[in-house]
Residue frames relative to the residue before (quaternion, step in Angstrom):
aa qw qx qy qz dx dy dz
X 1.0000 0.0000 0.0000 0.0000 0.00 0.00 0.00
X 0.2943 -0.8127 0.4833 0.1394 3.55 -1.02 0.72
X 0.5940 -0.6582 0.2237 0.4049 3.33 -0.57 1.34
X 0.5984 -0.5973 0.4274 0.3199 3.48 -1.19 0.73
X 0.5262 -0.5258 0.6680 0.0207 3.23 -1.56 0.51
X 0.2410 0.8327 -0.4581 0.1966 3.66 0.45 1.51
X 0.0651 -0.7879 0.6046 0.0972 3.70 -1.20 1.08
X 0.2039 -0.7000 0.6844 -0.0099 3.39 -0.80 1.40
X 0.0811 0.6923 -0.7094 0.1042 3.44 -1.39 0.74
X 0.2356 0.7284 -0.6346 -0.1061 3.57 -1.96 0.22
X 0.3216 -0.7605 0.5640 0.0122 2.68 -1.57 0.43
X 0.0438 -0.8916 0.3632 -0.2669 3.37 1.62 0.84
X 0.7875 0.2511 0.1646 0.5383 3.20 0.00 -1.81
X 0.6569 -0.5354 0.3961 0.3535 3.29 -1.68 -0.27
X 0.5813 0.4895 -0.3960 0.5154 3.59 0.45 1.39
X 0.2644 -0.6409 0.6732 0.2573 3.36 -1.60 -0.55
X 0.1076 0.7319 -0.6237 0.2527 3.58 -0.77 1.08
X 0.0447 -0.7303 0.6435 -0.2248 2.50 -1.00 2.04
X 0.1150 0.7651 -0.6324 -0.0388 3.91 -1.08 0.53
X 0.3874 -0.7172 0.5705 0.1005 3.28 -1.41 0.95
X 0.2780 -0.7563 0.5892 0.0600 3.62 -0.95 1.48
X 0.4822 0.6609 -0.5749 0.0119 3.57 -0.41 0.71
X 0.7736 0.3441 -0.3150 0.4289 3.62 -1.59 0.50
X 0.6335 -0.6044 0.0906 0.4745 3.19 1.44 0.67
X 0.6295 0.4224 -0.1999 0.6208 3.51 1.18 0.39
X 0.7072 -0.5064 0.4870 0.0790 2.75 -1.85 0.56
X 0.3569 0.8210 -0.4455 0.0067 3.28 0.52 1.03
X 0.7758 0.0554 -0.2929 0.5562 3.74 0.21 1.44
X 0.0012 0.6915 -0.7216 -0.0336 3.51 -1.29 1.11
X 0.2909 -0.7182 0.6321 0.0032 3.41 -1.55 1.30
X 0.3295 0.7500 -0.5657 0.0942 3.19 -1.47 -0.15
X 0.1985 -0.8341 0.5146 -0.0100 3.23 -0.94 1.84
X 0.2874 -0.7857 0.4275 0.3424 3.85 0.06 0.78
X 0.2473 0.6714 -0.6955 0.0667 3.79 -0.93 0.50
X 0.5157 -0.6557 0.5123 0.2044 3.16 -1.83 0.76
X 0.8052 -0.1152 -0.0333 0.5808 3.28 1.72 -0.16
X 0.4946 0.5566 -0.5048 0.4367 3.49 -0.91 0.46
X 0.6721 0.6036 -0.4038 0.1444 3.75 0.40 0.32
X 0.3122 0.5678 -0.6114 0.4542 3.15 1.29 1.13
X 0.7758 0.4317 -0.2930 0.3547 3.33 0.35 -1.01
X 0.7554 0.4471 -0.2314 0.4194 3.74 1.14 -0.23
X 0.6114 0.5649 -0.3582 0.4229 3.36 1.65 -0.75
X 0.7554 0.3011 -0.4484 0.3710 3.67 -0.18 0.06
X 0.6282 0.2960 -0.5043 0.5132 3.94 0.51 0.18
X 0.4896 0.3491 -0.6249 0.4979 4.19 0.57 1.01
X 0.5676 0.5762 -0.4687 0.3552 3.59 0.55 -0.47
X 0.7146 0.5643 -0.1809 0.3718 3.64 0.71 -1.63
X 0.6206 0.6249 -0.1269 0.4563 2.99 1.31 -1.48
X 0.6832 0.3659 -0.1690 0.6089 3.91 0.94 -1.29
X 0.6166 0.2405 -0.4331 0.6118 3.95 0.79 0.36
X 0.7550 0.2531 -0.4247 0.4308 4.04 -0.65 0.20
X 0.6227 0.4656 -0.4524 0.4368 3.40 0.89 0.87
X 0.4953 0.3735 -0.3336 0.7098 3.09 1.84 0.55
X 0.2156 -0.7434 0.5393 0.3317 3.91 0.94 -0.52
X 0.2063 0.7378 -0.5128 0.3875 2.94 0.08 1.77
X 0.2236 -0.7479 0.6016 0.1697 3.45 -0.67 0.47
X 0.6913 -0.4535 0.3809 0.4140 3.43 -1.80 -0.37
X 0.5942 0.5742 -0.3213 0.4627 3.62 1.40 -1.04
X 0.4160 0.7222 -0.4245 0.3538 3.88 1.41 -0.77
X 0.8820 0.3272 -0.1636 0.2969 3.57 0.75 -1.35
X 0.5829 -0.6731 0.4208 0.1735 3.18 -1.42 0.95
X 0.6865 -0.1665 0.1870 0.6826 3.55 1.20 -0.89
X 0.3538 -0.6597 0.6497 0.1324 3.20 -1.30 0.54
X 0.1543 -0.7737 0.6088 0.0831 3.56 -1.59 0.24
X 0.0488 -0.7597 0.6467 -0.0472 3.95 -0.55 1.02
X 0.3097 -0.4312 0.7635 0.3678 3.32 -1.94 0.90
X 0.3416 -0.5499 0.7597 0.0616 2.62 -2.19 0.75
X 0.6423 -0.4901 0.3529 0.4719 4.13 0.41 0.12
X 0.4193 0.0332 -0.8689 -0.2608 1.49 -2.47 -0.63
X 0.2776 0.7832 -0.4961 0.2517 3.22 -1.04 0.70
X 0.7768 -0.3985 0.1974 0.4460 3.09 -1.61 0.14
X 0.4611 -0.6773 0.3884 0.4218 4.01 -0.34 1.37
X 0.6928 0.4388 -0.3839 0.4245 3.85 0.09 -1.37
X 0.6761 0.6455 -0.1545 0.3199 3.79 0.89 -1.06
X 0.6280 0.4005 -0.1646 0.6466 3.50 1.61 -0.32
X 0.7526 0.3894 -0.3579 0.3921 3.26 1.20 -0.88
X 0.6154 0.5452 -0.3439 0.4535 3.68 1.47 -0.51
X 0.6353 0.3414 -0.3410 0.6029 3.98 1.11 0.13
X 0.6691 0.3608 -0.4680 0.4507 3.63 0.38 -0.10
X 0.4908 0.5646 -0.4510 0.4868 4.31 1.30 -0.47
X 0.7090 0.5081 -0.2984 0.3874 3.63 0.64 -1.67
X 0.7171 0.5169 -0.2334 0.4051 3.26 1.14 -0.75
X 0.5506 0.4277 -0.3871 0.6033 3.92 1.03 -0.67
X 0.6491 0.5781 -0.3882 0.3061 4.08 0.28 -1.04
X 0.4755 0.6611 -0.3306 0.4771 3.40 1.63 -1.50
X 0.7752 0.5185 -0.1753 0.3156 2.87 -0.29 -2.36
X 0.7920 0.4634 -0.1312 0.3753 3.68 0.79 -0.91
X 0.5290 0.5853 -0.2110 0.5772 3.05 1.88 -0.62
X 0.8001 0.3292 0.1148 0.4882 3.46 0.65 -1.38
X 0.3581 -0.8165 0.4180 0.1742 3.20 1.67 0.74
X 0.6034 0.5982 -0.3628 0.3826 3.96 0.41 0.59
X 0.4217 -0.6740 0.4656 0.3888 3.94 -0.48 0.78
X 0.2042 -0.7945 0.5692 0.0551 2.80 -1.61 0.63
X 0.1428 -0.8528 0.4810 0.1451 4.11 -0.21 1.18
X 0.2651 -0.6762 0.6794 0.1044 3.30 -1.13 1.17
X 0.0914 -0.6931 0.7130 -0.0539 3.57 -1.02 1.68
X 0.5534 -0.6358 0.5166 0.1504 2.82 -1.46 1.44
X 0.4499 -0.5210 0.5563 0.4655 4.53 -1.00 0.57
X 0.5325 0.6074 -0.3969 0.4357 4.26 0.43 -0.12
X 0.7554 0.3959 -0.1203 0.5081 3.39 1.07 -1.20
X 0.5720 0.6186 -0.2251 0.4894 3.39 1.59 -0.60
X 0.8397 0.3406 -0.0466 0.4203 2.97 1.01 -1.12
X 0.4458 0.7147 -0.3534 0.4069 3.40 1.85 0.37
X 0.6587 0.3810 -0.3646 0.5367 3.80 0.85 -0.09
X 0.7579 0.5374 -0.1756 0.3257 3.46 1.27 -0.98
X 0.6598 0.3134 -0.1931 0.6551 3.62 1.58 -0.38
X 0.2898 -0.6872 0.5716 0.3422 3.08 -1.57 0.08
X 0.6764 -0.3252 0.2892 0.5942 3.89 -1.22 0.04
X 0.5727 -0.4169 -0.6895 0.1513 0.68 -2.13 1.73
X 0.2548 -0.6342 0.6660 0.2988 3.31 -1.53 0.37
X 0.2329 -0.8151 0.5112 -0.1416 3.51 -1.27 1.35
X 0.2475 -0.7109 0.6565 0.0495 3.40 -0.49 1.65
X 0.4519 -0.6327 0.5976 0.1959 3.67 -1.47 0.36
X 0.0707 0.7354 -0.6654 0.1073 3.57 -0.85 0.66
X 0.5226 -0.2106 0.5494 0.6171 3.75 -2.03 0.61
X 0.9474 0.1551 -0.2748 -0.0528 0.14 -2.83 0.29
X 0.6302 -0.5584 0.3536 0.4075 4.14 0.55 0.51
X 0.4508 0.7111 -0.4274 0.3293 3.19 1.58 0.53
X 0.1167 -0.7352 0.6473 0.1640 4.27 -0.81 0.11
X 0.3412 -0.5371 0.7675 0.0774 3.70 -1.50 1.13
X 0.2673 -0.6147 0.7174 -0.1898 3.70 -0.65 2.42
X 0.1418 0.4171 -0.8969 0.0377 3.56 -1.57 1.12
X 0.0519 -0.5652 0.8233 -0.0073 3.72 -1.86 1.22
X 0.7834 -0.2670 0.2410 0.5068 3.21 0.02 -1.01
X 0.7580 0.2618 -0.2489 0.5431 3.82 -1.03 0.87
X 0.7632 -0.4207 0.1116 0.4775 3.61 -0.73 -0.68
X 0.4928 -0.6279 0.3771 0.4697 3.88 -0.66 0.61
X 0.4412 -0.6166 0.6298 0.1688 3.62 -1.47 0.65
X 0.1613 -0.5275 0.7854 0.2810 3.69 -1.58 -0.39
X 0.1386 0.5667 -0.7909 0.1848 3.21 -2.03 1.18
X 0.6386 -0.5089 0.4373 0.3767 3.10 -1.92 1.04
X 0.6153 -0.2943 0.5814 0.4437 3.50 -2.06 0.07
X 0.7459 0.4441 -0.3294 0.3713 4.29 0.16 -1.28
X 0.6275 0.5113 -0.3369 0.4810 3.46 0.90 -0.93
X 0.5957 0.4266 -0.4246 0.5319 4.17 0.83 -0.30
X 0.6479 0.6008 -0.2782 0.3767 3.16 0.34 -1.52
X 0.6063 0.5931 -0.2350 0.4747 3.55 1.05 -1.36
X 0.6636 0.4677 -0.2037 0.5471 3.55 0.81 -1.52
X 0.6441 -0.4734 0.5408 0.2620 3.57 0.43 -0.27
X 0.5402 0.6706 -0.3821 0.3353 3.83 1.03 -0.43
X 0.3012 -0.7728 0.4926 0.2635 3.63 -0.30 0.94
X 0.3159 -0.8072 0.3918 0.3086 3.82 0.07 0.24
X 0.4232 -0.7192 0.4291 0.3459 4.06 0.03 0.64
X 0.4163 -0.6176 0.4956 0.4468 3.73 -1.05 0.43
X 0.4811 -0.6356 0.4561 0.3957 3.34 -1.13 0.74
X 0.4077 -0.6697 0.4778 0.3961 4.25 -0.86 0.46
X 0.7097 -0.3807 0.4789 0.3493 3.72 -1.37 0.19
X 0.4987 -0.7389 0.3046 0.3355 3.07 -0.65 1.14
X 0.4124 0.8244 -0.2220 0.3178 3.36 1.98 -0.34
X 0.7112 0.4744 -0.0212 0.5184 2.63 1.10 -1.25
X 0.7374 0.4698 -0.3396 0.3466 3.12 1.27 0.21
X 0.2077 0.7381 -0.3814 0.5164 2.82 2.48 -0.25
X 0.8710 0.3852 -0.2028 0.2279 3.01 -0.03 -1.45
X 0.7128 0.2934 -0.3450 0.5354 3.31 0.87 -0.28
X 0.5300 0.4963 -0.5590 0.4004 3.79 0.93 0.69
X 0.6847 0.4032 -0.3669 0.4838 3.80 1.12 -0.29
X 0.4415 0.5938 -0.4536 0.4967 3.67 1.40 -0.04
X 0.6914 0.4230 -0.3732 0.4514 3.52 0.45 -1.09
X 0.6336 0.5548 -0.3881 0.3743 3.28 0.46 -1.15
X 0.5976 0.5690 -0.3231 0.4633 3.82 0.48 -1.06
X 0.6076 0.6051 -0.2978 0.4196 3.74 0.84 -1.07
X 0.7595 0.4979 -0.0601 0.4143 3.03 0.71 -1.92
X 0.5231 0.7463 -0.2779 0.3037 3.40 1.38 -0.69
X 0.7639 -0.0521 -0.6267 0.1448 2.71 -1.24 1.32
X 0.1091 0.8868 -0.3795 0.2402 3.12 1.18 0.31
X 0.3327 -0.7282 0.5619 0.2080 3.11 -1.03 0.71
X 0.1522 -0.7795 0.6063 -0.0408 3.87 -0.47 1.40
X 0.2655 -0.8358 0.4034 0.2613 3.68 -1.09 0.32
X 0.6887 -0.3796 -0.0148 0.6175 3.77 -0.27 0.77
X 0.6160 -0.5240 0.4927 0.3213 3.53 -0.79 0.07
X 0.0932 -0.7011 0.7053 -0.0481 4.32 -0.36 1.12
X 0.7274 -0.3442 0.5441 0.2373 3.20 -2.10 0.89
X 0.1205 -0.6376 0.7482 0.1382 3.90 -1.10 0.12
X 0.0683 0.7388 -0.6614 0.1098 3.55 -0.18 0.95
X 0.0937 -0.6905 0.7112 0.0933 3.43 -1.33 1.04
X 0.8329 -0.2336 -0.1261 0.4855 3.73 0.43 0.47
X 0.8533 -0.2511 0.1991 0.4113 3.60 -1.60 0.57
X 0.5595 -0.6427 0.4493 0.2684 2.97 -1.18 0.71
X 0.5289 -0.7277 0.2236 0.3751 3.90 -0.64 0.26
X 0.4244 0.5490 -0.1841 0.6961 3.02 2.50 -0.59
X 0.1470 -0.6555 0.7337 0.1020 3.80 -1.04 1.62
X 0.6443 -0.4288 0.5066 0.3800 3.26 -1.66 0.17
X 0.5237 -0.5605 0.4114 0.4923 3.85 -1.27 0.26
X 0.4454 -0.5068 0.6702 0.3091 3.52 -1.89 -0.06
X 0.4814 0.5735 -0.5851 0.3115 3.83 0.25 -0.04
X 0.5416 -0.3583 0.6023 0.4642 3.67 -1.38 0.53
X 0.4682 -0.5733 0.6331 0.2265 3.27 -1.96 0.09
X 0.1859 -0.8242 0.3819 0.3745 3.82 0.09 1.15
X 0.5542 -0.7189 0.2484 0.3382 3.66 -1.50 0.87
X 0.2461 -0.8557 0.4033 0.2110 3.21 -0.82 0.31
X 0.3807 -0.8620 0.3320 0.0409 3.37 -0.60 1.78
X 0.9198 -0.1703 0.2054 0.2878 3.23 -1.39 0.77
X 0.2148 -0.6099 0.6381 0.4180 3.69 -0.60 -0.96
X 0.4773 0.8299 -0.1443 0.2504 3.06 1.07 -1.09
X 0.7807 0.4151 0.0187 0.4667 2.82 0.63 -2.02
X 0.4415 -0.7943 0.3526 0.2232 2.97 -1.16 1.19
């Protein structure tokens, strides 16, 4: 079997960052920083970082996405792009968590950003939310955070690992509620044709 043909991408954080695994390696991680606009920008970087390898969409074998914690709209527009792929293009698709990304790349604690001066803590068991002051306070040196590149890359690294496997659809990684609640208005009813 010849080695797979892997696109990894997120969209987590403020940016898009995508990297492309073929012949067993990493050969190009990207990644443009915006605070918004990456539905509308992440699939022509996607298209763009395969025909600079002259690649197509049918080229790939599986695909890899961060799935969060993270920015809510931002996980949910790379983890959508990422079932839609997978489903289009008949090929699995692994959602890696910014925890898993960030385990070769930080040292302890490993540490996901979040609002509001808050940090997402995996030590041991399940990860926690706590202020930046409350670590600091403990004494906890906070890791630099890696390039958003680099996180591509170890989401299409993982993904290569995980390969062929069978993986189920990629899901958000939410560690708490979004900051936006749904409305309280009744829903208004909707009638019949019929009716007069």
């Amino acid at each position: 079997m010849s080695t797979p043909v892997i696109l990894g991408f997120d969209t987590s954080g403020a940016w898009c960052a995508a990297a492309l695994w073929v012949d067993g390696a990493v050969v190009e991680a990207i990644a443009e920083e915006m605070t918004r606009g990456q539905a509308e920008r992440l699939m022509g970087l996607l298209q763009e970082l395969l025909a600079r390898h002259d690649l197509v969409w049918r080229d790939l074998d599986a695909l890899g996405v961060g799935v969060g914690p993270g920015n809510f709209t931002g996980i949910r527009i790379g983890v959508s792009a990422a079932r839609g792929l997978a489903l289009g293009l008949d090929v699995p698709a692994y959602g890696v968590t910014g925890f898993e990304q960030r385990r070769d790349l930080q040292t302890e604690p490993v540490c996901v950003p979040a609002p509001r001066e808050l940090v997402y803590v995996m030590q041991t068991g399940a990860p926690t939310l706590v202020t930046r002051a409350s670590l600091e306070a403990d004494g906890t040196t906070l890791p630099s955070q890696p390039a958003p590149a680099d996180l591509a890359a170890a989401i299409v690294t993982l993904a290569a690992e995980r390969f062929p496997q069978v993986a189920p659809p990629p899901a958000p990684y939410y560690l708490r509620p979004a900051d936006a609640a749904p409305g309280r208005d009744v829903p208004p009813v909707i009638l019949p044709p019929d009716s007069p």
